[in-house]
N, CA and C of each residue as an Amber inpcrd file, in Angstrom:
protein
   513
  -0.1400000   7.7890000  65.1100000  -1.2890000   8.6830000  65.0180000
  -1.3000000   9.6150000  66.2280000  -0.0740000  10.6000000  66.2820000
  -0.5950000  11.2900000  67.7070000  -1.3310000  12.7800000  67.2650000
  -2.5810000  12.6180000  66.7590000  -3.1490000  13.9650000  66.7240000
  -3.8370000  14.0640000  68.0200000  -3.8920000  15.8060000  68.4130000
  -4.4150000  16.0860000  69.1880000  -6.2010000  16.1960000  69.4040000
  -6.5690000  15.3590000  69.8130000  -8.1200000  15.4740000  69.6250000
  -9.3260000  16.6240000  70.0410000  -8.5390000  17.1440000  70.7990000
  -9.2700000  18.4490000  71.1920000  -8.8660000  19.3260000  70.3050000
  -8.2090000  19.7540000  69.5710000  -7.9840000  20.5580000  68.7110000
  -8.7020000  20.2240000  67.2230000  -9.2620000  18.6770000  67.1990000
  -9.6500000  18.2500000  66.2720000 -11.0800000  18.7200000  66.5340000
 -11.6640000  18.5660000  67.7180000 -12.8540000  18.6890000  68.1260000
 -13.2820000  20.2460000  68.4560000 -11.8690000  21.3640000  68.7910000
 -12.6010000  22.5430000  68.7050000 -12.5160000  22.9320000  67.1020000
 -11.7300000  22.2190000  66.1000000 -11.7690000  22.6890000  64.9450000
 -13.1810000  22.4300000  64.1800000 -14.1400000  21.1210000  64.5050000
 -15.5550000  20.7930000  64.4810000 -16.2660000  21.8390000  64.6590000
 -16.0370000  22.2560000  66.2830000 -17.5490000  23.1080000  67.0150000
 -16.8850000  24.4520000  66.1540000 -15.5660000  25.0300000  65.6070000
 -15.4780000  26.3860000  65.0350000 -16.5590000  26.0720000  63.8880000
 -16.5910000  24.5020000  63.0910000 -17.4090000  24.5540000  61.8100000
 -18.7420000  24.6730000  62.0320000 -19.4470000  23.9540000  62.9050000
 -20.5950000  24.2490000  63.9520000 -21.0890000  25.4740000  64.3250000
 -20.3660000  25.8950000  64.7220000 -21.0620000  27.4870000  64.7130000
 -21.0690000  28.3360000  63.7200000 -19.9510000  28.2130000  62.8260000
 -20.1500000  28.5810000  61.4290000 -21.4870000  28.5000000  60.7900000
 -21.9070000  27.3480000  61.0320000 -22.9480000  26.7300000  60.0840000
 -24.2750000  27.1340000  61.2810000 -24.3210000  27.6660000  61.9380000
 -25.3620000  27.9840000  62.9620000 -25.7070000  29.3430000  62.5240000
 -24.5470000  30.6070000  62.5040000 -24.5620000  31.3070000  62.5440000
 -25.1580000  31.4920000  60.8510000 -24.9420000  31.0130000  59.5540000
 -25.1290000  31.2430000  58.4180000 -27.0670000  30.4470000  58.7810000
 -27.2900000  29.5960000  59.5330000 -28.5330000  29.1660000  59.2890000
 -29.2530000  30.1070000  60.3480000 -28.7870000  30.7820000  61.2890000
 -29.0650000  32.0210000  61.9280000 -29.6800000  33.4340000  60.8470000
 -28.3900000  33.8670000  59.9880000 -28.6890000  34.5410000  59.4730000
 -29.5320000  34.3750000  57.8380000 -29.7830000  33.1520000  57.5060000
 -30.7070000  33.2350000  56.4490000 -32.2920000  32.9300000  56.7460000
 -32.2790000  32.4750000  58.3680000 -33.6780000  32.8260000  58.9530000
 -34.3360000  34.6530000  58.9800000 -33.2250000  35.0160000  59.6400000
 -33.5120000  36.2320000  59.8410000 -33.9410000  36.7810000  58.2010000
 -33.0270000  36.8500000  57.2740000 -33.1880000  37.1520000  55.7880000
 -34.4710000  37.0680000  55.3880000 -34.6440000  35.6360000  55.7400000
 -36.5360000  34.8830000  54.9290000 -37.0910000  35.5730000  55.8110000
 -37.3260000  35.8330000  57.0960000 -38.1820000  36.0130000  57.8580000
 -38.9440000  37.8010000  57.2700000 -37.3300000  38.2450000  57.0580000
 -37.7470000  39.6640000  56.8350000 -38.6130000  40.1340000  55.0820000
 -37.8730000  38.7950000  54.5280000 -38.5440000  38.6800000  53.0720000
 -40.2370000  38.2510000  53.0310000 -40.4200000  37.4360000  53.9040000
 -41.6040000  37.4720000  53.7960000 -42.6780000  38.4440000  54.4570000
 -41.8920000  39.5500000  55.5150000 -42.8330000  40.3730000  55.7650000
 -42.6400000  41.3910000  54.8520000 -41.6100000  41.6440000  53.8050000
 -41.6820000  42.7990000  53.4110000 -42.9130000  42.6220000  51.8840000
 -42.7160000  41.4170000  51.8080000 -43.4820000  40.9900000  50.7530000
 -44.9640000  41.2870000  51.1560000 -45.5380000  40.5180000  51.8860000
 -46.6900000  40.3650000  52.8120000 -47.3620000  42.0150000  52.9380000
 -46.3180000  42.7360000  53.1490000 -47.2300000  44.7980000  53.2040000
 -46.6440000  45.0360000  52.1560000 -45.9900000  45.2170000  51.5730000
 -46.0490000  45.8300000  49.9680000 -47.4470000  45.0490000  48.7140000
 -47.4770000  44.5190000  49.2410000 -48.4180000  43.9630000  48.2070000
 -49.3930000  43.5810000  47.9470000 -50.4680000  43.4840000  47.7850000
 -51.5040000  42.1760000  48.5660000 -51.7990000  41.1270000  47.3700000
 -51.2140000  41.2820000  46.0740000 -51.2780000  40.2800000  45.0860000
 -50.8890000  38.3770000  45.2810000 -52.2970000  38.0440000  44.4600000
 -51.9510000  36.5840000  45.3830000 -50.4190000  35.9310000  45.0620000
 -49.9030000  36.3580000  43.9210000 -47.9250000  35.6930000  43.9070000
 -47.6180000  36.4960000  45.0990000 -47.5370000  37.1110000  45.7740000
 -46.8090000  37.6100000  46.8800000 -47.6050000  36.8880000  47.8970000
 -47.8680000  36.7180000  47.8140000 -48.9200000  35.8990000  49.4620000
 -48.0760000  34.8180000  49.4030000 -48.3060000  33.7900000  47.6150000
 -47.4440000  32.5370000  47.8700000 -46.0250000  33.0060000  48.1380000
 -45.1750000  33.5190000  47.6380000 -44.0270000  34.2040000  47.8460000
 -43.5790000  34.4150000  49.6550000 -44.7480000  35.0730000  50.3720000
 -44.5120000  35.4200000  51.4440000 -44.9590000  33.9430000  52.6900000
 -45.6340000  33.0470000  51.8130000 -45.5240000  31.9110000  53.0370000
 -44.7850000  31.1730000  52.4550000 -43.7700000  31.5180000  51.4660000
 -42.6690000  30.2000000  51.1180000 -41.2240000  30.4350000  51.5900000
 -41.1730000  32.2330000  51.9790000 -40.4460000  32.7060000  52.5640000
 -40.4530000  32.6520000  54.4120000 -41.3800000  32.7000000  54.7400000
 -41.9250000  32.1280000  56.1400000 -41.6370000  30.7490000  56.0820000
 -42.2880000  29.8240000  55.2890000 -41.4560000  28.2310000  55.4530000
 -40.3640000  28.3270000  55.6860000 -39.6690000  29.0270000  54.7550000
 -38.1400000  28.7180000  54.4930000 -37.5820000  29.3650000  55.7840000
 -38.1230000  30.3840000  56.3490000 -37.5690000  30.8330000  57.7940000
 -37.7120000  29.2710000  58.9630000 -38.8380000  29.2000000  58.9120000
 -39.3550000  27.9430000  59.9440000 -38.2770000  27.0000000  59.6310000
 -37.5770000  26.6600000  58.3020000 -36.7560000  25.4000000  58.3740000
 -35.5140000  25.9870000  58.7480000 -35.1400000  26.9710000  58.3150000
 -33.8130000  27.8530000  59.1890000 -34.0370000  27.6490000  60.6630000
 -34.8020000  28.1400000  61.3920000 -34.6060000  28.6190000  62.5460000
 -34.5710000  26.8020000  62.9770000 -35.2390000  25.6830000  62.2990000
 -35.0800000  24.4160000  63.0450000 -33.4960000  23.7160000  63.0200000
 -33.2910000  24.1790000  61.6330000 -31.8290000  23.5170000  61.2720000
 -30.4030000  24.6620000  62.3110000 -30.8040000  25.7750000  63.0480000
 -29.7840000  26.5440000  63.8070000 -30.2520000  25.6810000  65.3920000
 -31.0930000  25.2720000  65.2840000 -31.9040000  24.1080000  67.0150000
 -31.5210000  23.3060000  66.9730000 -30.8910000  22.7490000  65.8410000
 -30.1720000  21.3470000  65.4960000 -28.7830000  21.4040000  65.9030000
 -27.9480000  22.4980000  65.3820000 -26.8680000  23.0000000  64.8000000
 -26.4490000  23.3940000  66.6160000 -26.6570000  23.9450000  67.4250000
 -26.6280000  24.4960000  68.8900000 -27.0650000  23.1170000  69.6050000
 -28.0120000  22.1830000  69.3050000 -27.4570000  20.9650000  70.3370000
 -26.5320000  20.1230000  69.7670000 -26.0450000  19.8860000  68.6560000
 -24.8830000  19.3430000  68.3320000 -23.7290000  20.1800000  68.8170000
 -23.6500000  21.7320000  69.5000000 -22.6420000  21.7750000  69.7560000
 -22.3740000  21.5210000  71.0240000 -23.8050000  21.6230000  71.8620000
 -23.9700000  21.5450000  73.4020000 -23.4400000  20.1050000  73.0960000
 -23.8470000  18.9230000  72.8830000 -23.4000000  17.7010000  72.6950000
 -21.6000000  17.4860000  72.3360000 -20.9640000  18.0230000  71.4810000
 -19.8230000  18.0820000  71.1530000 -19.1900000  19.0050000  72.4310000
 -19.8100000  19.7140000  73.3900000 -18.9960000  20.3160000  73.8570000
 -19.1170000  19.7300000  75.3340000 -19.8360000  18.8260000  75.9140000
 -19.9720000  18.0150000  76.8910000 -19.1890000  16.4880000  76.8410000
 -18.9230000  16.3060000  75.1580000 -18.1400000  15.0810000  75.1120000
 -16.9060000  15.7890000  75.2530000 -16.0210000  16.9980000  74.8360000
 -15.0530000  17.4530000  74.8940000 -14.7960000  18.0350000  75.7340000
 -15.5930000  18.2640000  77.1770000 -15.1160000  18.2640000  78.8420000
 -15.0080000  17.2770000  79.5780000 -15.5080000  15.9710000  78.8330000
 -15.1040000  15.0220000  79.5170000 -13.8080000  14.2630000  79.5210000
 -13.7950000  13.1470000  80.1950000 -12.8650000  12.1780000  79.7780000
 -12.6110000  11.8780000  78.9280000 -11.2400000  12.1970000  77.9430000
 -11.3690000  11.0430000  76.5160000 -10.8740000   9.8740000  76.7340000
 -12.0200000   8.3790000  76.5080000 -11.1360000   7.3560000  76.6780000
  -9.7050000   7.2700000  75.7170000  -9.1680000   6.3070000  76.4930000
  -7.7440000   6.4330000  75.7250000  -7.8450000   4.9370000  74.7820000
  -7.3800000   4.7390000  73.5700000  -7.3650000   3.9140000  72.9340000
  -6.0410000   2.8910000  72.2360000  -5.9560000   2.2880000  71.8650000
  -4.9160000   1.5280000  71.4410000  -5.0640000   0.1120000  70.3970000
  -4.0690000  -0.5880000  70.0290000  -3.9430000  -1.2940000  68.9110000
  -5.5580000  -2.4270000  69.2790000  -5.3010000  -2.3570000  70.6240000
  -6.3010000  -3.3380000  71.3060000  -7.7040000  -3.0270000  71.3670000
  -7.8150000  -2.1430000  71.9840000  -9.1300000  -1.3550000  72.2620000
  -9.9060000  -1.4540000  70.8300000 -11.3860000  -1.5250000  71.6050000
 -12.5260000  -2.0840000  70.0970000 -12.7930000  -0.3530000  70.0720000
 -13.3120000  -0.4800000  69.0640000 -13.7230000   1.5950000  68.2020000
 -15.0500000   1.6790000  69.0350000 -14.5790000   2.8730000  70.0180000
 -15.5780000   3.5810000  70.2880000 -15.8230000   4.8960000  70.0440000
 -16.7860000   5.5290000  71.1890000 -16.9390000   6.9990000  70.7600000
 -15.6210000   8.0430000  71.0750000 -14.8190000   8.6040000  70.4750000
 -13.9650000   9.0440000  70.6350000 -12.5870000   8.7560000  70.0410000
 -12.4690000   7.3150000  68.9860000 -11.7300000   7.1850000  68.4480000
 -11.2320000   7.3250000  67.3200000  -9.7260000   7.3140000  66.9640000
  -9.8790000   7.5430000  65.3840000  -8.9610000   6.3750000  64.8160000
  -9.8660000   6.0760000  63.5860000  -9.7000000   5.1870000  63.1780000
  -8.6960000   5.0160000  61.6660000  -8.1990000   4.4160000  61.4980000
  -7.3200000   4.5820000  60.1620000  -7.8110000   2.7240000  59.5610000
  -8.2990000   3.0970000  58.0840000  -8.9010000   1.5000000  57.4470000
  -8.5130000   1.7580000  56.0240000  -8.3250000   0.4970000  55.9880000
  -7.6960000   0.4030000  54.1670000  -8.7990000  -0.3000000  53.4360000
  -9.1550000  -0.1480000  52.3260000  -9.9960000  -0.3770000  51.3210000
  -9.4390000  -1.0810000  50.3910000  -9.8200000  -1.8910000  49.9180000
  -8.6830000  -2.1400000  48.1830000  -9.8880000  -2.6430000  47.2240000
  -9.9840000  -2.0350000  46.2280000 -10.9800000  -2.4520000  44.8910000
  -9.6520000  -2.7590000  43.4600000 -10.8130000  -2.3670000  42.5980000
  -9.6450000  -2.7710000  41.2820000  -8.8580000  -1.8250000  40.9800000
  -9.0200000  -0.4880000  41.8770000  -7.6400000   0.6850000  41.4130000
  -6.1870000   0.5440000  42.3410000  -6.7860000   0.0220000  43.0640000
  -5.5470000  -0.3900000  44.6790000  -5.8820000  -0.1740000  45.7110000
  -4.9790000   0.4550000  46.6120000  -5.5100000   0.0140000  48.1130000
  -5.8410000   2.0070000  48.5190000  -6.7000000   1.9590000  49.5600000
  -7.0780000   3.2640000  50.0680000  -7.3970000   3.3910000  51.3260000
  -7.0250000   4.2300000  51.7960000  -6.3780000   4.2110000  53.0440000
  -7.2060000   5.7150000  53.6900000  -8.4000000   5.8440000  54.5050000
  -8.7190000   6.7350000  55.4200000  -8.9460000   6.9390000  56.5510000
  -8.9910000   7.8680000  57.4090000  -8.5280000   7.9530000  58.5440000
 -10.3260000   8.9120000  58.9400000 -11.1800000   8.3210000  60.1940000
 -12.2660000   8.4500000  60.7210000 -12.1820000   9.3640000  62.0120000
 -12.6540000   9.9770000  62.6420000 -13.0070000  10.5950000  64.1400000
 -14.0470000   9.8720000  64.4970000 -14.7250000   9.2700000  65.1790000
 -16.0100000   8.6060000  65.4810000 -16.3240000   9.8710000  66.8530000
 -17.3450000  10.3520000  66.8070000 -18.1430000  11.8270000  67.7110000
 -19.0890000  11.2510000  67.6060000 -19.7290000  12.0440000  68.1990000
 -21.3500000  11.8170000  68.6700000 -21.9620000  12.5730000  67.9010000
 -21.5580000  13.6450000  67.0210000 -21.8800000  14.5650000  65.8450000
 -20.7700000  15.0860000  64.9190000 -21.6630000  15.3780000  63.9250000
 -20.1740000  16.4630000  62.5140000 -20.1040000  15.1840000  62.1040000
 -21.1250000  14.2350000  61.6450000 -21.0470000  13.5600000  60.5180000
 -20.8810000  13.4500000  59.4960000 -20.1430000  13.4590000  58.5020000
 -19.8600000  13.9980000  57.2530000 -18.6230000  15.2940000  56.8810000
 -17.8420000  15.9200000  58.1810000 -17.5210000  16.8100000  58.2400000
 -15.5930000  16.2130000  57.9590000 -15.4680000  16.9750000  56.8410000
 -13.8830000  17.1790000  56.9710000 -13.0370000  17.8270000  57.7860000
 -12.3820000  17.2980000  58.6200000 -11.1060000  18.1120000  59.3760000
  -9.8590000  17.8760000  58.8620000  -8.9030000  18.6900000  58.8930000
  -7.5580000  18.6800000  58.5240000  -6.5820000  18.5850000  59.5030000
  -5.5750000  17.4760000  59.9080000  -4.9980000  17.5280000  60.6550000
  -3.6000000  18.3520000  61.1030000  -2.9060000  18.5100000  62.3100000
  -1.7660000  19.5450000  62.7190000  -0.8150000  20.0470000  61.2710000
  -0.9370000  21.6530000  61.0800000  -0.4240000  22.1800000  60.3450000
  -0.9220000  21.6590000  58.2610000  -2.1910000  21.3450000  58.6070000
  -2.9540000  21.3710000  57.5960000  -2.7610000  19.7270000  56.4870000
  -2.0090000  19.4430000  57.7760000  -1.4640000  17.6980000  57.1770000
  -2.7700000  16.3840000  57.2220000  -2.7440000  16.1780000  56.1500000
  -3.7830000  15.0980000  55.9430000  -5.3080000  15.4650000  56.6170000
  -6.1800000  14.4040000  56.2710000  -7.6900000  15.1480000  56.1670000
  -8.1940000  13.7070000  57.2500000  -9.0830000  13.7690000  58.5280000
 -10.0270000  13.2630000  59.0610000 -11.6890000  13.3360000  58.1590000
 -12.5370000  12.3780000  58.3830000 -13.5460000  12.2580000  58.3460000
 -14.3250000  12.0200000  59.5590000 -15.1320000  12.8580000  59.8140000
 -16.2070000  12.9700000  61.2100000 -17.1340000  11.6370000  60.8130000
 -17.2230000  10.8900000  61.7840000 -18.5010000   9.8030000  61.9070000
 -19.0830000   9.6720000  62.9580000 -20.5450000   9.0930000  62.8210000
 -21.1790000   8.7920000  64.1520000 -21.6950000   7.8870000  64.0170000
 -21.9460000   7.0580000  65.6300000 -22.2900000   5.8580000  65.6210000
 -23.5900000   5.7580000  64.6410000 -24.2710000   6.5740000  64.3070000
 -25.3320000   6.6600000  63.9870000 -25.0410000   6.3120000  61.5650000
 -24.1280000   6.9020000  61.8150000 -23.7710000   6.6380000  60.3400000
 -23.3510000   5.2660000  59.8470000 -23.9300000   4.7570000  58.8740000
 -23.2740000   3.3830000  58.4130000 -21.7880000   3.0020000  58.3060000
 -20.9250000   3.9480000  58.3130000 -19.3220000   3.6290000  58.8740000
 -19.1650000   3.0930000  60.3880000 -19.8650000   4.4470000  61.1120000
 -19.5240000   4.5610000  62.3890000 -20.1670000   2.9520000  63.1380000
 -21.4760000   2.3880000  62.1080000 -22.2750000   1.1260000  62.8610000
 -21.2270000   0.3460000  62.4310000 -20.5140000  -0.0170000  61.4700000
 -19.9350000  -0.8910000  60.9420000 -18.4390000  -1.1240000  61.7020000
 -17.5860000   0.3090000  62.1870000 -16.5220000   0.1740000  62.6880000
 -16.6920000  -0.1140000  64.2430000 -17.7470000   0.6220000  64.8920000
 -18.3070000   0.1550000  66.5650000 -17.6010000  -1.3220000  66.8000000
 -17.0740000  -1.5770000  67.8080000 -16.5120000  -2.3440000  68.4650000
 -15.2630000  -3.4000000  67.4900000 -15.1100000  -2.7190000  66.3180000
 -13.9100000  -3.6120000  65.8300000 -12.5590000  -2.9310000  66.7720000
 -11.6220000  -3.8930000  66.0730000 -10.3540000  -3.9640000  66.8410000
  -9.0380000  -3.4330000  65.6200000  -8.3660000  -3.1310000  65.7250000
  -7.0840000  -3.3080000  64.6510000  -6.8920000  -5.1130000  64.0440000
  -7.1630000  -4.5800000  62.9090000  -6.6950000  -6.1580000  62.0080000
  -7.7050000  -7.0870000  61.7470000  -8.9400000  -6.0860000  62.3250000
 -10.3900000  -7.0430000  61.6960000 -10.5970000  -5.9080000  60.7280000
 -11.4040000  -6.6520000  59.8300000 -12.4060000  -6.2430000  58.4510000
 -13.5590000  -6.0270000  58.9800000 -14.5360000  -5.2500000  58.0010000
 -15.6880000  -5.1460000  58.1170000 -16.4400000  -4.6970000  56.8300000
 -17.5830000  -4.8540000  56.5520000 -18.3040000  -4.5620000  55.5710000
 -18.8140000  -3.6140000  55.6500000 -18.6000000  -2.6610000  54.4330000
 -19.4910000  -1.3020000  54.6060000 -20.6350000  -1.0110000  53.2980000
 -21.6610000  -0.4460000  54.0140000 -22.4140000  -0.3800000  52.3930000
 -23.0050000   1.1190000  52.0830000 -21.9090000   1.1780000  50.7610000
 -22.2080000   2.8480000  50.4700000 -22.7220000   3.0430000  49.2320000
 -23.9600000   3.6660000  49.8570000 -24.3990000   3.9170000  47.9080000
 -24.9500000   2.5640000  47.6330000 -25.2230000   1.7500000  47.9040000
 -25.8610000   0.3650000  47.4660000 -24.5840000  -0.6300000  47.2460000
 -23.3020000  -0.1610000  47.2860000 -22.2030000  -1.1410000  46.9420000
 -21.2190000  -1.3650000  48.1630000 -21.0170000  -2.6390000  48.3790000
 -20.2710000  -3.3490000  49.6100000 -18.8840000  -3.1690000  49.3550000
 -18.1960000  -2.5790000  50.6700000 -17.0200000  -2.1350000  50.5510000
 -16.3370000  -3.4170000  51.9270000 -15.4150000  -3.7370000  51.2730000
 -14.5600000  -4.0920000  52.7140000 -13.0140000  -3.7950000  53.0140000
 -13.3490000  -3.2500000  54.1430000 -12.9000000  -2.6850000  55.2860000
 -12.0500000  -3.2530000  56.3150000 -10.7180000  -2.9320000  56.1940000
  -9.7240000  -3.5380000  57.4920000  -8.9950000  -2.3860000  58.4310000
  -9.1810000  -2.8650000  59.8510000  -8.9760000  -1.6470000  60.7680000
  -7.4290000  -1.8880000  60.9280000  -6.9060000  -0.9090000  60.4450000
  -5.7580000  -0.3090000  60.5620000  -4.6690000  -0.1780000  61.8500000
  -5.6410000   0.7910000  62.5130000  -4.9940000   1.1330000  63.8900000
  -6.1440000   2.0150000  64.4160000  -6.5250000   2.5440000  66.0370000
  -7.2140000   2.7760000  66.6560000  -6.3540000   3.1860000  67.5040000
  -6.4320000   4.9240000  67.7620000  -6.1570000   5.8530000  68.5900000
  -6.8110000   6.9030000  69.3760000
């Protein structure tokens, strides 16, 4: 597993600001929709119209406050130290994890980032080879893999159904 993790992690904060900048600009959008609504009109559907467009700004501008300390956060873990990990080392913040699954179709095999944010977020690894999954301690993977080792199991519960889980390798 020698991917480069900073490249994994500025490929995150590029999606991060992506997603800042689009919740940036559909604040601005609502914001302007509901004033244009608000003086053209004074009919009461435009009033509701113009404070649902104002809501919808208020939840923009919270979800881009969200979106900017997850990157301040991602970008203070990625000036620091990365601990270094190995077959030994239990899963912490900063590791990536590779775990096999097996149900009644066969065995399945994915590979984790554990961050402190970009939960849910797909990355693609060097030259577009194979796919990471972003986790955080905070996500039911990320609680479940926290301090395992290579060659322990663990139980995961997704969707209401128990998955188990054997750690692979830890890099």
């Amino acid at each position: 597993m020698g991917l480069d993790k900073r490249e994994l992690m500025a490929q995150l904060a590029e999606r991060l600001q992506h997603s800042d900048r689009l919740a940036v600009r559909a604040q601005i959008e609502a914001r302007e929709a509901a004033r244009s609504l608000a003086t053209e009109s004074e009919k009461k559907e435009d009033g509701r119209a113009a404070i649902e467009y104002g809501s919808l700004a208020t939840g923009q501008a919270a979800r881009a406050r969200r979106v900017q300390e997850e990157i301040s956060l991602l970008t203070a873990f990625r000036e620091a130290d990365l601990p270094r990990f190995n077959r030994r080392t239990p899963v912490a913040l900063g590791a990536i994890v590779d775990v096999r699954t097996e149900d009644d179709t066969g065995y399945d095999e994915r590979t984790f980032f554990l961050l402190p944010v970009g939960a849910g977020t797909e990355l693609t690894g060097p030259g577009g080879d194979g796919f990471l999954s972003v986790i955080t301690p905070a996500s039911p993977v990320g609680r479940a893999l926290m301090g395992r080792r290579a060659g322990e199991s663990v139980d995961v519960t997704l969707a209401g159904e128990v998955h188990e889980w054997t750690v692979l390798d830890v890099a």
